[in-house]
N, C-alpha and C positions, 0 to 999 in steps of 0.2 A: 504494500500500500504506500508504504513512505517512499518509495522506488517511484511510484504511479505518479503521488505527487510531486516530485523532481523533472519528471517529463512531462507536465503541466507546465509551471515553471520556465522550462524551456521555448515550451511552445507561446507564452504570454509574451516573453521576451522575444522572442524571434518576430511576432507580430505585431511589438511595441515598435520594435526597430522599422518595419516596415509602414509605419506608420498608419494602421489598422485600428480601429475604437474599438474600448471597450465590449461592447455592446455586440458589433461583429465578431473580437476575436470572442467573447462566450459562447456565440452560438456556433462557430468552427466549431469548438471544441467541445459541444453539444451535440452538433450533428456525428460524430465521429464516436463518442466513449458515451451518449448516450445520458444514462443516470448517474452513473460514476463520476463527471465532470464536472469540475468544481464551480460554486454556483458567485453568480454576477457580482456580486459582492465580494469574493475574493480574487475576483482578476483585478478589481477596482481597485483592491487594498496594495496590489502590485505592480499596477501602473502607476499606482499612485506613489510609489517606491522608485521605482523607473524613472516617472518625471521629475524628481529630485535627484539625479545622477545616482544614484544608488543600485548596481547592476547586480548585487552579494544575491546568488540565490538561496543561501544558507538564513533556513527559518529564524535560528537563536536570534539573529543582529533584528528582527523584526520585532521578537517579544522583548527584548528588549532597548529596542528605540522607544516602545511606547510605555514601557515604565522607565522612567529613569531615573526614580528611587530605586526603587530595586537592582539598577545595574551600578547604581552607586556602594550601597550596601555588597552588593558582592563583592567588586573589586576593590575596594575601599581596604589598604594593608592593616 
């Protein structure tokens, strides 16, 4: 599964690049993996990633962009 979503990921990217909306590239990827594809709201959460230079497809850096207590408290020696 975690696999699956890595090649989501890629493919959101690949169609961010080509400068593809949201909204299209969900439904690519809709029409192709069906109910398993992940839904409009988190393609958004990753262009939304994307258009702030941010190209890490590595989930951690995204949970914690959005708490940053939390990534204080961690790496805080």
């Amino acid at each position: 599964m975690e696999n699956e979503k890595l090649h989501f990921r890629y493919i959101m990217l690949y169609e961010f690049r080509k400068g593809v909306s949201v909204g299209i590239t969900t439904k690519h990827i809709q029409d192709v993996y069906l109910d398993r594809a992940p839904a409009l709201r988190i393609v958004k959460n990753w262009f939304g990633r994307f258009w702030k230079g941010d190209f890490n497809l590595d989930t951690i850096s995204l949970a914690l962009d959005d708490f940053p207590v939390l990534t204080t408290i961690l790496f805080v020696p």
